[in-house]
Residue, then its C-alpha position, 0 to 999 in steps of 0.5 A: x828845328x826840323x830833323x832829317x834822319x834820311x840824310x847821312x851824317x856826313x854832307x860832304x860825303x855826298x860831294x866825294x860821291x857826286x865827284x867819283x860817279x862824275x869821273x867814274x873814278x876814284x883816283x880821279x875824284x881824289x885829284x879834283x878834291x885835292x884828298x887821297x883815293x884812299x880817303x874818297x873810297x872811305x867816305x864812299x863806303x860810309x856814305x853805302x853803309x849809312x844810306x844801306x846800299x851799295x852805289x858803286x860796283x868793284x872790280x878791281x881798280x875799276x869801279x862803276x855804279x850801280x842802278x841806285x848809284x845812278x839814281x843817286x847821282x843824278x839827284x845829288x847833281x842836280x842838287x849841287x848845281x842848284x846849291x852852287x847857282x844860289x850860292x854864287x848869286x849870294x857871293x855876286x860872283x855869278x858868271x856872266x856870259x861874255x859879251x860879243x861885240x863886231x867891228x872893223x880892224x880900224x875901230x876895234x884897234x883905234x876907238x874900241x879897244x882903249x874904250x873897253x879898257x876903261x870899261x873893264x875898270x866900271x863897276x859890273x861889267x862882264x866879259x866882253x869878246x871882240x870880233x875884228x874884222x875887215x869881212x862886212x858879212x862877219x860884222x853885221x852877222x846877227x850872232x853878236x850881240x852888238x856891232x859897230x858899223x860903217x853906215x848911213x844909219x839903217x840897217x835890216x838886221x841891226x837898230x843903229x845909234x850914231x856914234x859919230x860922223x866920219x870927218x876927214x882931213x889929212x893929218x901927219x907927224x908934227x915933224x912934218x908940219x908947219x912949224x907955226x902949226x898954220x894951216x898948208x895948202x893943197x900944194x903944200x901938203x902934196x909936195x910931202x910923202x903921202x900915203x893911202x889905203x885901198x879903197x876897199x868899199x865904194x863909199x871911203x874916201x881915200x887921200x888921192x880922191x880927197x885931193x882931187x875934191x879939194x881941188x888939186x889939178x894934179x894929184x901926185x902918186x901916193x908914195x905908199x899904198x896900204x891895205x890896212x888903215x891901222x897901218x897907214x897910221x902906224x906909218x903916220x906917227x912914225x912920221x913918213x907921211x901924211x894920211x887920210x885922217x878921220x878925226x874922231x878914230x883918231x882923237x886921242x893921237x890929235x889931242x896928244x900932238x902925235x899927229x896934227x891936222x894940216x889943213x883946214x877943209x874937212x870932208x864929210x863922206x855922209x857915211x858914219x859909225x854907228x852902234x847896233x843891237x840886233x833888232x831879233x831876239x832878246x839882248x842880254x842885261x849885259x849887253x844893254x849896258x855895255x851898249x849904254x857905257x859905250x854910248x855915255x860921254x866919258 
């Protein structure tokens, strides 16, 4: 076994040391350390009379290191941090960089948000932050790692997976529809409160323009205009409409029988919902998974 005479005989001297110069402060090292200022000023005074030395400079309550003090310090950090890294990499507890991820209010609120929950459930996986936002800019900023996206498929910035197709037909509460839960008519559907949101892109189709494609002469006024999808569904399962749904957003509260499709004609707008990875620089091992799981039926 190899012998080290030029180290002190106390290692955890060292670590009181590394904290005292980090802080400047002995006070402030007894506090990290959870030990007395009178304990860190002992070990410090072993660890000066073991290496021969003097590393901090006093003045009364005051302390600052001196030349070798600095050098010391630097070394000892460096080689803590080291230790630190190796031995969180032995424990598996390495602290991963979250995970960012863009989308819009809707699918961040109706499709993303129950799916990352279940995620945090998987074994390995990391931190994930969420951008929402309505802002087409901020979605598909390439300062995410990731990104779901409203789209045809191809985009300058972002190599895109479909996720799904955007299916829409009107949905509402199971108290307003047909008993027999039988398929209504247009006229049908338009003698009921209906509600909309504004159309905020060219591409969405809203309840209004879906009625007229469908072929109603006369479509009536909306009774309630939201500027928020994930409103207008809160309004649908409270039951005061019908509403534009889109069938995959909303899957979970169709299976469930909290809103139940009233029709039979569905619209597809040619538009979908895509997953992206940036097509620049390099995407994180974490976030090539989260982007595999999100991809993966479950």
């Amino acid at each position: 076994m190899q012998f080290r005479p030029s180290l002190p005989k106390s290692l955890d001297a060292l670590r009181v040391f590394e904290a005292a110069a980090r802080h400047g402060s002995f006070s402030d090292a007894a506090r990290e350390l959870l030990v007395t200022q009178a304990a860190v000023s002992r070990r410090i005074q072993a660890l000066e009379h073991d290496l021969g030395m003097a590393l901090f400079e006093r003045a009364g309550r005051r302390v600052s290191l001196t030349g070798a003090g600095r050098r010391l310090s630097l070394q000892v950090g460096a080689a803590l941090d080291y230790l630190e890294a190796d031995l969180s990499e032995l424990r598996g507890v390495t602290r991963a960089a979250p995970v960012s991820i863009a989308a819009s209010v809707s699918v961040s609120h109706l499709w993303l948000a129950p799916r990352l929950r279940s995620f945090a459930q998987e074994e390995g996986a990391g931190p994930v932050h969420v951008l929402s936002t309505d802002s087409l800019a901020e979605v598909a900023h390439t300062n995410n790692d990731l990104t779901i996206i409203y789209s045809q498929g191809e985009h300058p910035d972002w190599v895109l997976t479909p996720l799904f197709e955007e299916r829409l037909i009107p949905v509402a509460a199971p108290t307003l529809a047909r008993p027999d839960r039988e398929a209504m008519t247009l006229e049908d559907i338009a003698r009921l409160p209906l509600l909309d949101y504004r159309q905020v892109r060219p591409q969405w189709i809203t309840l209004s323009a879906w009625l007229r494609r469908a072929g109603l002469r006369d479509v009536p006024q909306m009774q309630r205009v939201f500027t928020s999808y994930v409103l207008a569904v809160e309004a649908a399962l409270a039951g005061e409409g019908v509403l534009l749904g889109s069938l995959d957003l909303l899957q979970p509260q169709i299976r469930a029988g909290h809103l139940v499709p009233l029709g039979l004609r569905i619209e597809t707008s040619g538009f979908g919902y895509y997953l992206g990875y940036r097509r620049e620089g390099v995407t994180s091992p974490a976030a090539q998974h989260l982007h595999r799981w999100l991809l993966a039926p479950h």
